[in-house]
FITORPA-714496 format. One record per residue (C-alpha): residue number from 1; x, y, z; residue in three letters. Coordinates in pm, 1 decimal, padded with zeros to 6 digits. Layout:
! FITORPA-714496
<pt><resi>NUM</resi><u>X</u><v>Y</v><w>Z</w><resn>ALA</resn></pt>
...
! end
This chain:
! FITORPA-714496
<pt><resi>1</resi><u>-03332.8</u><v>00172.1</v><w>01165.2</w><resn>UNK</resn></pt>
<pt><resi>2</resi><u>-03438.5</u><v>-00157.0</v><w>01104.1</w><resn>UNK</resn></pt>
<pt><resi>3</resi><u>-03166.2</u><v>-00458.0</v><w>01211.1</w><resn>UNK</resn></pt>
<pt><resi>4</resi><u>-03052.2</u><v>-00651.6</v><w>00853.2</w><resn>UNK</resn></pt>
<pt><resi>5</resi><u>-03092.7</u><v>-00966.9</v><w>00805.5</w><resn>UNK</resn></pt>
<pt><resi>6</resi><u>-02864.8</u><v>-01048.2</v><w>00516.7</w><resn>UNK</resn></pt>
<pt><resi>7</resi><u>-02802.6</u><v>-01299.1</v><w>00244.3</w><resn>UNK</resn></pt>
<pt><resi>8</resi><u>-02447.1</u><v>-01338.4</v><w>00115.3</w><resn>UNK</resn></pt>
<pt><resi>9</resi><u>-02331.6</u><v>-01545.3</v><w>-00195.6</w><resn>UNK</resn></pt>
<pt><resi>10</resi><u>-01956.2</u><v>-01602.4</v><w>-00322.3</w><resn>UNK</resn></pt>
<pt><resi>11</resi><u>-01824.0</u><v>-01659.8</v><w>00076.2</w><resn>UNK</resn></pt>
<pt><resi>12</resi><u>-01629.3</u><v>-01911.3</v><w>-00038.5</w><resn>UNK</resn></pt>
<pt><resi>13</resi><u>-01412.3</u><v>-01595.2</v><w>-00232.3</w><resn>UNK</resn></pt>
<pt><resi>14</resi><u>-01166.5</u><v>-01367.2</v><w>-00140.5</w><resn>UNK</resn></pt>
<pt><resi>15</resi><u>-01449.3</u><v>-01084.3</v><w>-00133.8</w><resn>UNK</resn></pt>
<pt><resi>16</resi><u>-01738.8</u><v>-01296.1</v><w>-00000.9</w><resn>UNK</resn></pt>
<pt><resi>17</resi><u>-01580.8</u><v>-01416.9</v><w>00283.2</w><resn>UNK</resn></pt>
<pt><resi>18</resi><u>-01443.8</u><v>-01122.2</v><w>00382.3</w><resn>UNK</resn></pt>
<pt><resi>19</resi><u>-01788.1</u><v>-00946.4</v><w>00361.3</w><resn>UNK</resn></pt>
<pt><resi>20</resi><u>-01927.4</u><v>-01241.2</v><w>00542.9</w><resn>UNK</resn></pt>
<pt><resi>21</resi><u>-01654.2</u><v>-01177.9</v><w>00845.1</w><resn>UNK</resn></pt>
<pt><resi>22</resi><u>-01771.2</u><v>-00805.6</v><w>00872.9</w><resn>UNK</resn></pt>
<pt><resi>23</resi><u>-02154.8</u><v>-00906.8</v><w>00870.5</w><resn>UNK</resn></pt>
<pt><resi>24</resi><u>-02103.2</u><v>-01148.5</v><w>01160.8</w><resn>UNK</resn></pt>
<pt><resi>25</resi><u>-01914.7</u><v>-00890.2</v><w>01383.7</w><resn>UNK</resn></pt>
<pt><resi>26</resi><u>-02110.9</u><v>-00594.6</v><w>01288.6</w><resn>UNK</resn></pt>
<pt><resi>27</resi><u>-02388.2</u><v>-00461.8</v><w>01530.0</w><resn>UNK</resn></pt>
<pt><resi>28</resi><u>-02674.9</u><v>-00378.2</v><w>01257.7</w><resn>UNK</resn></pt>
<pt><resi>29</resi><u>-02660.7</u><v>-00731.3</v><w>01117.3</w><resn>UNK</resn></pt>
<pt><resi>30</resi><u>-02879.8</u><v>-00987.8</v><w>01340.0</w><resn>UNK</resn></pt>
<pt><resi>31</resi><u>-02879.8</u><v>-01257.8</v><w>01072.8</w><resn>UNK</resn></pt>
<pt><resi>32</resi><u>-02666.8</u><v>-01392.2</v><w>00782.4</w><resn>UNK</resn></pt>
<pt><resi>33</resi><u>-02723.5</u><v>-01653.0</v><w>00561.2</w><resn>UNK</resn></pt>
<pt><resi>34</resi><u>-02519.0</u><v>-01761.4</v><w>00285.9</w><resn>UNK</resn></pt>
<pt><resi>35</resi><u>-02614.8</u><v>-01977.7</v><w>-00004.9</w><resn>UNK</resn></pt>
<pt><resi>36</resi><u>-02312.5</u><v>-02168.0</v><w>-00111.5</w><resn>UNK</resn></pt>
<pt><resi>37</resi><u>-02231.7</u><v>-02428.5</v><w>-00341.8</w><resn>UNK</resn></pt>
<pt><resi>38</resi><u>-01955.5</u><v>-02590.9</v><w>-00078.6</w><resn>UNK</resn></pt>
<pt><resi>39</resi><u>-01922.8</u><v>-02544.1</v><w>00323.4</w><resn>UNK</resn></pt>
<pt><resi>40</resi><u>-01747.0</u><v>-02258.5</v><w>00462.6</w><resn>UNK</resn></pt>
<pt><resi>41</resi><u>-01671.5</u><v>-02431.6</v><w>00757.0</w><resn>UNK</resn></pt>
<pt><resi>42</resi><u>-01809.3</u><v>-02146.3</v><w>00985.3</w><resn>UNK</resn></pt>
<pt><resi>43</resi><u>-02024.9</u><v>-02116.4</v><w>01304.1</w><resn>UNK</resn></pt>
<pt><resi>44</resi><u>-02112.4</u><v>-01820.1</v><w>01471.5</w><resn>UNK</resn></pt>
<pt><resi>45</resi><u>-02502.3</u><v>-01752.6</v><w>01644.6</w><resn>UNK</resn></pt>
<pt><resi>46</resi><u>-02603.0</u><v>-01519.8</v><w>01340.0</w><resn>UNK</resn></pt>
<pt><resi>47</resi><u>-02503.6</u><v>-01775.2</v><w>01098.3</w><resn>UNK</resn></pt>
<pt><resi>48</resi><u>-02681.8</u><v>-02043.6</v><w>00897.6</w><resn>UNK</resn></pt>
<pt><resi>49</resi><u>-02570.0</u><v>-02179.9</v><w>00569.7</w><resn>UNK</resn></pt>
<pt><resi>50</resi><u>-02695.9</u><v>-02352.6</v><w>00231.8</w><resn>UNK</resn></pt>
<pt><resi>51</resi><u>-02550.7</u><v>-02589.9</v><w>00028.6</w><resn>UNK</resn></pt>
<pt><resi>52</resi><u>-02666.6</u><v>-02571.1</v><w>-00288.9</w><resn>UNK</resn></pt>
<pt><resi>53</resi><u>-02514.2</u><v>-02694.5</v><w>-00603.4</w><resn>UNK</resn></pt>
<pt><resi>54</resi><u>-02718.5</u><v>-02558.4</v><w>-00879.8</w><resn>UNK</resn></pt>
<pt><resi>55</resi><u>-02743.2</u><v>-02150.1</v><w>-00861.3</w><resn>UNK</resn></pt>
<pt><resi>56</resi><u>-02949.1</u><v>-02149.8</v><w>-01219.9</w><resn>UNK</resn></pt>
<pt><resi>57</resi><u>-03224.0</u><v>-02318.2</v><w>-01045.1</w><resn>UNK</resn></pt>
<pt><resi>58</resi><u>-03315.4</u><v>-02191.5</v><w>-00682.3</w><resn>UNK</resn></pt>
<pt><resi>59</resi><u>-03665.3</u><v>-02234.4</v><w>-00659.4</w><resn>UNK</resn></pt>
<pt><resi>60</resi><u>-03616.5</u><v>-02540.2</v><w>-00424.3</w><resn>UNK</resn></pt>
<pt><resi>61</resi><u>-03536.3</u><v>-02293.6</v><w>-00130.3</w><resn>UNK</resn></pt>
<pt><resi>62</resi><u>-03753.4</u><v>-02044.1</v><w>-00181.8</w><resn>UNK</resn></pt>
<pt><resi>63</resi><u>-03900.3</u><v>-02109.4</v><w>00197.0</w><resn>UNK</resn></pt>
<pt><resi>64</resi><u>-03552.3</u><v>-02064.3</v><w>00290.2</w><resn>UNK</resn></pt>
<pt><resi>65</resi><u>-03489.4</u><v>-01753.6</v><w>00157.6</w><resn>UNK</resn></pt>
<pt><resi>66</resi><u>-03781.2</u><v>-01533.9</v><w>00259.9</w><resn>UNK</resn></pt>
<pt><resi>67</resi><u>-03774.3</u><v>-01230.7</v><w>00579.6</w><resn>UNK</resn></pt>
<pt><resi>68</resi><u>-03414.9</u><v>-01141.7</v><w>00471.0</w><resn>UNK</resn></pt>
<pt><resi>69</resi><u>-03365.8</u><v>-00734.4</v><w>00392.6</w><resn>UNK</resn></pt>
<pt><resi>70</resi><u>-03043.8</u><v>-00727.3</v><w>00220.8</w><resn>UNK</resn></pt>
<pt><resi>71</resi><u>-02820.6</u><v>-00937.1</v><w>-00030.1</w><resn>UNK</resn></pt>
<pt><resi>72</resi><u>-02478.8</u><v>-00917.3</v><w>-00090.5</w><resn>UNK</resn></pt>
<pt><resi>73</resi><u>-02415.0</u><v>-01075.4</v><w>-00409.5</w><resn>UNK</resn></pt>
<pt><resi>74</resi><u>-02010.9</u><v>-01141.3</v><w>-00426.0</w><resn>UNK</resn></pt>
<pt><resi>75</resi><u>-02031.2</u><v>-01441.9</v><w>-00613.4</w><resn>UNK</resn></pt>
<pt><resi>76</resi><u>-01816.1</u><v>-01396.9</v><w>-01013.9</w><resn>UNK</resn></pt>
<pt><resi>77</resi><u>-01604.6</u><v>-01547.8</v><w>-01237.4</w><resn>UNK</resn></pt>
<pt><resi>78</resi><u>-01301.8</u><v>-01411.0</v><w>-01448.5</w><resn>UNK</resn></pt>
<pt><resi>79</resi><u>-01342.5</u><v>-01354.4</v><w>-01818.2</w><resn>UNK</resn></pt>
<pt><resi>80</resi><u>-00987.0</u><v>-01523.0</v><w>-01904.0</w><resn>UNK</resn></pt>
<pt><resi>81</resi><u>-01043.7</u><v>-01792.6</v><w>-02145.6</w><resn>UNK</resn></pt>
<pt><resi>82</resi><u>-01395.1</u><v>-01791.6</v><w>-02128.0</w><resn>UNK</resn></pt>
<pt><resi>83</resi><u>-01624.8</u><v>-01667.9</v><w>-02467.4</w><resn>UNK</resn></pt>
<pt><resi>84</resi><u>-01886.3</u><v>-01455.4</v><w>-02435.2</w><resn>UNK</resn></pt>
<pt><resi>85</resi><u>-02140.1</u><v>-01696.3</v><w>-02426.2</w><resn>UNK</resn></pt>
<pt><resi>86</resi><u>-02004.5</u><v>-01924.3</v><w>-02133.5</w><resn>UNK</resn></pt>
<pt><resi>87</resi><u>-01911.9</u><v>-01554.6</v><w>-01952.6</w><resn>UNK</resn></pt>
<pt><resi>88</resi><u>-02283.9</u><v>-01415.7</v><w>-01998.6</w><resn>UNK</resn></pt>
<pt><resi>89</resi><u>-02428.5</u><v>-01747.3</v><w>-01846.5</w><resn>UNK</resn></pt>
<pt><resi>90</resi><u>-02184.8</u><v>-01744.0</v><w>-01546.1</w><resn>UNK</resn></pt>
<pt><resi>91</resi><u>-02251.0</u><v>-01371.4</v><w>-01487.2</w><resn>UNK</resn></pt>
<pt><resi>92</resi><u>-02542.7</u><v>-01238.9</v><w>-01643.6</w><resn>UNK</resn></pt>
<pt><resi>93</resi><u>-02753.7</u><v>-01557.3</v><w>-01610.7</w><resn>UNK</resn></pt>
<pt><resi>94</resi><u>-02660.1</u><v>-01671.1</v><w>-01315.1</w><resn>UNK</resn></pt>
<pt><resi>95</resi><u>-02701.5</u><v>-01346.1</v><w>-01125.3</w><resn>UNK</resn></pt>
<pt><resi>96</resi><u>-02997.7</u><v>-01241.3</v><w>-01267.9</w><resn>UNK</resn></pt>
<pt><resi>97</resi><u>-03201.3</u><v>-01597.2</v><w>-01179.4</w><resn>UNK</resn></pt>
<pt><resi>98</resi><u>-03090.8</u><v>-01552.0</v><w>-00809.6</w><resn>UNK</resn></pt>
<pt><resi>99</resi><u>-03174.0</u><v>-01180.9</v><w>-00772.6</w><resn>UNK</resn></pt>
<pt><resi>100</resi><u>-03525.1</u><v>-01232.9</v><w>-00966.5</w><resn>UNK</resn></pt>
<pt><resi>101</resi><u>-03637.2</u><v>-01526.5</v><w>-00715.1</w><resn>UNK</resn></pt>
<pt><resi>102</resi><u>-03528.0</u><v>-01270.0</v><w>-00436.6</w><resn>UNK</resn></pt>
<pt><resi>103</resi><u>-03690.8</u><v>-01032.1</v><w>-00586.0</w><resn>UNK</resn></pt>
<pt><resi>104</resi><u>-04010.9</u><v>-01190.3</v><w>-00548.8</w><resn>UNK</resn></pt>
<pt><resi>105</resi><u>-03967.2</u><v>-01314.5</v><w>-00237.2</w><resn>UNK</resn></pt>
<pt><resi>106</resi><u>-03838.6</u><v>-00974.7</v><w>-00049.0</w><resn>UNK</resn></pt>
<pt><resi>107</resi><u>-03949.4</u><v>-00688.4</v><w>-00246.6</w><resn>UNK</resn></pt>
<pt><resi>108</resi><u>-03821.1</u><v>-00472.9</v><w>00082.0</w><resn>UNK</resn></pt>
<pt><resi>109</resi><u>-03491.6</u><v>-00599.6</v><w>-00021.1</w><resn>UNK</resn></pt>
<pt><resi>110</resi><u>-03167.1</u><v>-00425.1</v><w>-00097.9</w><resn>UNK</resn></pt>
<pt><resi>111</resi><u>-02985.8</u><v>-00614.5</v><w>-00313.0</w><resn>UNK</resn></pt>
<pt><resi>112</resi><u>-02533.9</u><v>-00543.8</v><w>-00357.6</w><resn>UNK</resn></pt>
<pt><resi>113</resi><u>-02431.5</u><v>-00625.8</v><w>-00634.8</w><resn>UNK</resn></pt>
<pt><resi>114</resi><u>-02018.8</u><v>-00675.0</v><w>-00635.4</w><resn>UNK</resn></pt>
<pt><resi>115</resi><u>-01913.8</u><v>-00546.4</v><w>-01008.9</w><resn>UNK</resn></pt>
<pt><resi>116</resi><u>-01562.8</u><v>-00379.4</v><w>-01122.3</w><resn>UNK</resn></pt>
<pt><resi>117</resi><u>-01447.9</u><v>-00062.3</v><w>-01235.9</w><resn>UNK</resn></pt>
<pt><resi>118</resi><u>-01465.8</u><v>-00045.9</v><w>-01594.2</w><resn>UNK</resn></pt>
<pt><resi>119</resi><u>-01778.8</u><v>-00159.9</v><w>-01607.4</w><resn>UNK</resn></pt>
<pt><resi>120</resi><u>-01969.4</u><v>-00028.5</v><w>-01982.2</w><resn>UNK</resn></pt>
<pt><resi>121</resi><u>-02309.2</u><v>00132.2</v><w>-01866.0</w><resn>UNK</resn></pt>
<pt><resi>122</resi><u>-02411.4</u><v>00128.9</v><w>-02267.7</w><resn>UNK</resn></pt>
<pt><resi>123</resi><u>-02334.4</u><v>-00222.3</v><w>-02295.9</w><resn>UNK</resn></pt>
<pt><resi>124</resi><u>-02186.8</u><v>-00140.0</v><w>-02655.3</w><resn>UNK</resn></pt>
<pt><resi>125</resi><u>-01789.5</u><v>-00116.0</v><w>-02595.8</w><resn>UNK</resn></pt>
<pt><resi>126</resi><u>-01512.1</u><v>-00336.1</v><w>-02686.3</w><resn>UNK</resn></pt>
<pt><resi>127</resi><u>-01441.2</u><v>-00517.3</v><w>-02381.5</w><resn>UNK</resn></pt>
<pt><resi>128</resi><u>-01664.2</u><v>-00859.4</v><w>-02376.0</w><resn>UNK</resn></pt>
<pt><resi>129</resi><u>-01655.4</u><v>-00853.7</v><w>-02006.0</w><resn>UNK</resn></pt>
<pt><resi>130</resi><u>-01733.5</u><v>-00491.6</v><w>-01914.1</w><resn>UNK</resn></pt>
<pt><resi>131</resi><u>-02072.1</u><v>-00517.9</v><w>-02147.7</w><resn>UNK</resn></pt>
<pt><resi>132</resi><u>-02155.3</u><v>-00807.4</v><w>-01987.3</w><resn>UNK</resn></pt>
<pt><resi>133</resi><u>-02138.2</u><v>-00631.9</v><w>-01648.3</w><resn>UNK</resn></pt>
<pt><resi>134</resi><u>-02320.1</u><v>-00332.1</v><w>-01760.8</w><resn>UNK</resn></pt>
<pt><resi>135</resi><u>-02640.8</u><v>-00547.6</v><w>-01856.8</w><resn>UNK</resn></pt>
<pt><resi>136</resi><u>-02630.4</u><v>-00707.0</v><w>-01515.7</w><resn>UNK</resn></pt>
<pt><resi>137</resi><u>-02584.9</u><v>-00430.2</v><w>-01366.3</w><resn>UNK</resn></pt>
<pt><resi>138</resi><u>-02899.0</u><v>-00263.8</v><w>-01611.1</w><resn>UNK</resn></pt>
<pt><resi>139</resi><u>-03110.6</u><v>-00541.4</v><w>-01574.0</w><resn>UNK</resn></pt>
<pt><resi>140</resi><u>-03083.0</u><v>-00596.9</v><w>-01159.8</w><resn>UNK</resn></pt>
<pt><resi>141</resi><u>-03177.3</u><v>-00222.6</v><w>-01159.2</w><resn>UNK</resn></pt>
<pt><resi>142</resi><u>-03528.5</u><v>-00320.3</v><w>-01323.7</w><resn>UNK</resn></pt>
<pt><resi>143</resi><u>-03621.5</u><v>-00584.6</v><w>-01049.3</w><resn>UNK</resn></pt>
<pt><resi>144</resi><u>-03877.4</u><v>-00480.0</v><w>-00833.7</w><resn>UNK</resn></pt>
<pt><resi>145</resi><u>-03634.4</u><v>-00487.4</v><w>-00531.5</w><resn>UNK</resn></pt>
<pt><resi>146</resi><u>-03645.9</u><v>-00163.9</v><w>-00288.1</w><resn>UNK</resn></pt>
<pt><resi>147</resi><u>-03304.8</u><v>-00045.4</v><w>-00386.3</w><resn>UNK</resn></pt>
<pt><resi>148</resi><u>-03038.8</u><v>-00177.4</v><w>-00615.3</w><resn>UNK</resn></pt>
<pt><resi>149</resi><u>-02660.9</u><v>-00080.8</v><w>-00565.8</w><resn>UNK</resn></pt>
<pt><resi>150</resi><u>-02335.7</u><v>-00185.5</v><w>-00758.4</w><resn>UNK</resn></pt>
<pt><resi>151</resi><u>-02053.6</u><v>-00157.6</v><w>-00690.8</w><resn>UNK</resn></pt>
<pt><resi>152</resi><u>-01717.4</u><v>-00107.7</v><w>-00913.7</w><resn>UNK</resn></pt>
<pt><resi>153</resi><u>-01431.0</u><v>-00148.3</v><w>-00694.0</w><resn>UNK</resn></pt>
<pt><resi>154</resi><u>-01071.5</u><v>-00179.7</v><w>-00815.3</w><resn>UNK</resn></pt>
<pt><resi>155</resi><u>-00804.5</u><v>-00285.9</v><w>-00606.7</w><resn>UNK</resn></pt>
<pt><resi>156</resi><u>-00882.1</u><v>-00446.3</v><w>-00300.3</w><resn>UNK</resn></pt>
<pt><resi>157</resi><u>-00665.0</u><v>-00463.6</v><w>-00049.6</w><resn>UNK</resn></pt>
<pt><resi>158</resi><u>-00765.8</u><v>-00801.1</v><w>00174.6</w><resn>UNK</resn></pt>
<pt><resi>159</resi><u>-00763.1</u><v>-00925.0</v><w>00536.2</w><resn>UNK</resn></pt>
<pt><resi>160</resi><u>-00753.2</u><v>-01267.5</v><w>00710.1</w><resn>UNK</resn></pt>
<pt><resi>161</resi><u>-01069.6</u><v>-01331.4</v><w>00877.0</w><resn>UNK</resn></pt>
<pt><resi>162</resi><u>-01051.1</u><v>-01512.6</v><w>01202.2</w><resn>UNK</resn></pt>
<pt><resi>163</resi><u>-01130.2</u><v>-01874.8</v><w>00995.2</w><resn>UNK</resn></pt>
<pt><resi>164</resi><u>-01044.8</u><v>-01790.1</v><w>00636.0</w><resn>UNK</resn></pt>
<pt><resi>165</resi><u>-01117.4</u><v>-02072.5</v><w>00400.5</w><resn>UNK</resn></pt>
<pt><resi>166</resi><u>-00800.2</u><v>-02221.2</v><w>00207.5</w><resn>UNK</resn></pt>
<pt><resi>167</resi><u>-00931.1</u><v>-02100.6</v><w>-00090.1</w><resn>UNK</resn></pt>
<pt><resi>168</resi><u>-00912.0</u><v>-01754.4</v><w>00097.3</w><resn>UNK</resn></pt>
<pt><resi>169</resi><u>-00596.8</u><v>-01770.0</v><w>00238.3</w><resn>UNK</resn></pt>
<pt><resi>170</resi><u>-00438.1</u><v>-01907.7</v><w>-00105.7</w><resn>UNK</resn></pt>
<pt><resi>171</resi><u>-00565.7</u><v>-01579.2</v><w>-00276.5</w><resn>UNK</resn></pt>
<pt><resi>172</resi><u>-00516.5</u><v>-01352.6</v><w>-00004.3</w><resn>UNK</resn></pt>
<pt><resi>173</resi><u>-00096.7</u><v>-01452.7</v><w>-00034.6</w><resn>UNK</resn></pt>
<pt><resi>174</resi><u>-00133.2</u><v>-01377.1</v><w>-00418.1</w><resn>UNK</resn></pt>
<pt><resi>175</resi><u>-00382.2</u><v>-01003.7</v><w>-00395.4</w><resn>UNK</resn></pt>
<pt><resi>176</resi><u>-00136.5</u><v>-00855.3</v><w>-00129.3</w><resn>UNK</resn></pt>
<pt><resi>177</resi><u>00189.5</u><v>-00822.9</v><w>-00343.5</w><resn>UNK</resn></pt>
<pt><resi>178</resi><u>-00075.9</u><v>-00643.1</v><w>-00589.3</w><resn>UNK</resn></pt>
<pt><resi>179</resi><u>-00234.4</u><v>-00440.9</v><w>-00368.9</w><resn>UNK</resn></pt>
<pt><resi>180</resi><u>00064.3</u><v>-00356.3</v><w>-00233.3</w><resn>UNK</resn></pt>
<pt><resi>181</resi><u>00188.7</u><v>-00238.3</v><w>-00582.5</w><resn>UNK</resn></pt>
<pt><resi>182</resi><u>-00153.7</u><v>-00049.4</v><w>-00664.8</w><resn>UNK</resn></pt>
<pt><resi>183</resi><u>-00102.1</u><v>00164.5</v><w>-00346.9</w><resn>UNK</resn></pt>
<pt><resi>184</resi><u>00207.8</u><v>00275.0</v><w>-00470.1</w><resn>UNK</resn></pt>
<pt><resi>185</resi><u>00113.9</u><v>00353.6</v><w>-00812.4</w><resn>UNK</resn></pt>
<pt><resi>186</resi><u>-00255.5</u><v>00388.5</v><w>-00811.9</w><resn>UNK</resn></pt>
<pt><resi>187</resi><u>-00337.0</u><v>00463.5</v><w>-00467.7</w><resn>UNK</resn></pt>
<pt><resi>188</resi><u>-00694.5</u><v>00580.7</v><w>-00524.2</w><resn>UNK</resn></pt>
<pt><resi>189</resi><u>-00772.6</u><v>00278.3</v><w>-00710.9</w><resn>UNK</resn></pt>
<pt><resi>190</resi><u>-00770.8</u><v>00043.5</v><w>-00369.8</w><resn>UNK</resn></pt>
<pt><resi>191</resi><u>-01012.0</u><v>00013.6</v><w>-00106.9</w><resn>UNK</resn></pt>
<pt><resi>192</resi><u>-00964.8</u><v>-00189.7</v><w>00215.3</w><resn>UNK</resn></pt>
<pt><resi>193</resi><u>-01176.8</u><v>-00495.2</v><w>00214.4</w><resn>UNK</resn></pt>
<pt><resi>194</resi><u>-01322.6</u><v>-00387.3</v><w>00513.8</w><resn>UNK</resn></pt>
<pt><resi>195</resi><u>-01423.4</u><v>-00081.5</v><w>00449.0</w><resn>UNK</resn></pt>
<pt><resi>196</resi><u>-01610.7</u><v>-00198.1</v><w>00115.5</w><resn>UNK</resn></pt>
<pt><resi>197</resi><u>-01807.2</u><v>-00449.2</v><w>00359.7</w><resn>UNK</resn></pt>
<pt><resi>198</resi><u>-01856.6</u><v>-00133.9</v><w>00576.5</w><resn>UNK</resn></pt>
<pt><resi>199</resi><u>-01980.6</u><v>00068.4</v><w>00306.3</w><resn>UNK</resn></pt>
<pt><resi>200</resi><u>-02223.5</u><v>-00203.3</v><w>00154.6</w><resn>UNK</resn></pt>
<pt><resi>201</resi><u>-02348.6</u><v>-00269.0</v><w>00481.6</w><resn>UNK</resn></pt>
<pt><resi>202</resi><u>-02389.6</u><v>00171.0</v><w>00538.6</w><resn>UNK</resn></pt>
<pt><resi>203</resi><u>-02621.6</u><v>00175.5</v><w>00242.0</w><resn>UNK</resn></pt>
<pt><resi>204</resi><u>-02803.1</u><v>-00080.1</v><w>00284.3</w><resn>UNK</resn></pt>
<pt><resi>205</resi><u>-02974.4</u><v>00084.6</v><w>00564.0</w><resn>UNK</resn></pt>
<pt><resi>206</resi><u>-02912.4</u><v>00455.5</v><w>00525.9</w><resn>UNK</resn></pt>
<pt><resi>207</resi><u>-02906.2</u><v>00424.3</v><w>00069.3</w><resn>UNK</resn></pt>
<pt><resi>208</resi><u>-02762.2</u><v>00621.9</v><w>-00157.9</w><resn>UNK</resn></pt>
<pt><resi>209</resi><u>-02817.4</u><v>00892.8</v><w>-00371.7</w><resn>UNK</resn></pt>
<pt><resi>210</resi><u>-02707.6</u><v>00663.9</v><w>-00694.8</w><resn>UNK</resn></pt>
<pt><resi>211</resi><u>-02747.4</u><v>00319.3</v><w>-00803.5</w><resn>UNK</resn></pt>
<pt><resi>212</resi><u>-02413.1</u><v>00301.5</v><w>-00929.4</w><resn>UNK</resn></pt>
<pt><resi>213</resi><u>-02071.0</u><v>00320.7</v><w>-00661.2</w><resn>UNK</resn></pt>
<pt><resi>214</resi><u>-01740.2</u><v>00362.1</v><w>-00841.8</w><resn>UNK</resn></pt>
<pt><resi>215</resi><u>-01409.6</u><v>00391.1</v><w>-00601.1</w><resn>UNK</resn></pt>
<pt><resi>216</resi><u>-01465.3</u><v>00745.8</v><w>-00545.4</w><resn>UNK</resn></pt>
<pt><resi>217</resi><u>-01773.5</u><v>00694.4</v><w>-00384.2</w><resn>UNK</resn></pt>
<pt><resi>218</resi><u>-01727.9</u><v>00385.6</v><w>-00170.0</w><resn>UNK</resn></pt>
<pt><resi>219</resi><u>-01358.6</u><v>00594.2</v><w>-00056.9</w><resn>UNK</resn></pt>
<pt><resi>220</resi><u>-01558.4</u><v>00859.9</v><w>00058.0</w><resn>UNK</resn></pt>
<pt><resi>221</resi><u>-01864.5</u><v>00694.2</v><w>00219.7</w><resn>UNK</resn></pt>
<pt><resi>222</resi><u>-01586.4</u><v>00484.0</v><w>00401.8</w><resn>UNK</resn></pt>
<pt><resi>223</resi><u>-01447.2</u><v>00779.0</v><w>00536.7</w><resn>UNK</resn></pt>
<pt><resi>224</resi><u>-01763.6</u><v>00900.8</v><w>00664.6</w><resn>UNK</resn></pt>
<pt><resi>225</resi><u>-01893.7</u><v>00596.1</v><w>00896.7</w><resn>UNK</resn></pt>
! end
């Protein structure tokens, strides 16, 4: 199998930088770059970073972002207080322009896409934020990239990398008591951050037999490698 050479987006999040962490100290990843609107603050020899403010308009690095294989897109926004028209722009937009210059660029990519369970497939239902998801998920799934994966996971349960940002760390105090409450109740519904990374790295070489991961998939994969 070929090595991956990876971009990542969102490390600046709870799920980005925790995905980020795993790439860097995983054996089948020789390369990570991350595209980020702020520094990260870390160094490590598979690492090289962007700073780039404006994610709606990437065409500036396009000689940057050529030879990778995989993308893990973690980068999203909540839905609270937002209408749907500032929520489709952030999401739908946003995500879309990056993976379509990508696209172009890499067509032996595999591009991650981080979602959420719930997500409506039909793009018709009630719940503003769900549709939205299901057309990005719809729509990534037409690019011309080698293989397209989403994944819907629900609770997850977080770590402290070895440099987490303060953004991280603030984030990672408020998830835990959650998490911790999910397992309890819901225990099928969380998935160690970990073992998500683990899984989106698994496919990414090896694939899947569907586009489309919900919990039940990534637990089992997860219990597999």
């Amino acid at each position: 199998m070929n090595k991956l050479r990876v971009i990542v987006t969102g490390a600046t999040g709870m799920v980005g930088e925790g995905v980020l962490h795993e790439c860097l100290n995983h054996s089948e990843v020789e390369k990570v770059l991350v595209v980020t609107r702020q520094p990260t603050g870390y160094k490590h020899p598979k690492f090289s970073e962007i700073v780039h403010k404006d994610f709606f308009d990437i065409s500036s690095l396009k000689d940057q972002l050529t030879g990778y294989n995989a993308c893990y897109f973690c980068l999203g926004v909540t839905s609270v207080g937002k209408k749907e028209s500032e929520y489709t722009k952030l999401t739908y937009d946003l995500t879309l322009n990056f993976a379509s210059t990508l696209a172009e660029l890499n067509p032996d990519m595999t591009f991650c896409y981080i979602s959420g369970t719930g997500t409506d497939s039909t793009e018709k239902g009630n719940v503003m934020w769900a549709r939205v998801k299901g057309k990005t998920e719809n729509d990534l799934m037409k690019l011309p990239f080698k293989s397209v994966y989403n994944f819907r996971p629900g609770g997850i349960e977080p770590f402290l990398p070895l440099r987490p940002t303060h953004t991280y760390y603030s984030m990672y105090k408020y998830m835990k008591w959650i998490v911790r409450l999910m397992k309890l109740i819901v225990p099928n519904s969380v998935i160690p951050l970990r073992k998500l990374a683990d899984v989106m790295i698994h496919v990414s070489q090896k694939g899947y037999h569907k586009p489309v991961l919900e919990m039940k998939d990534m637990k089992q994969l997860a219990k597999e490698i």
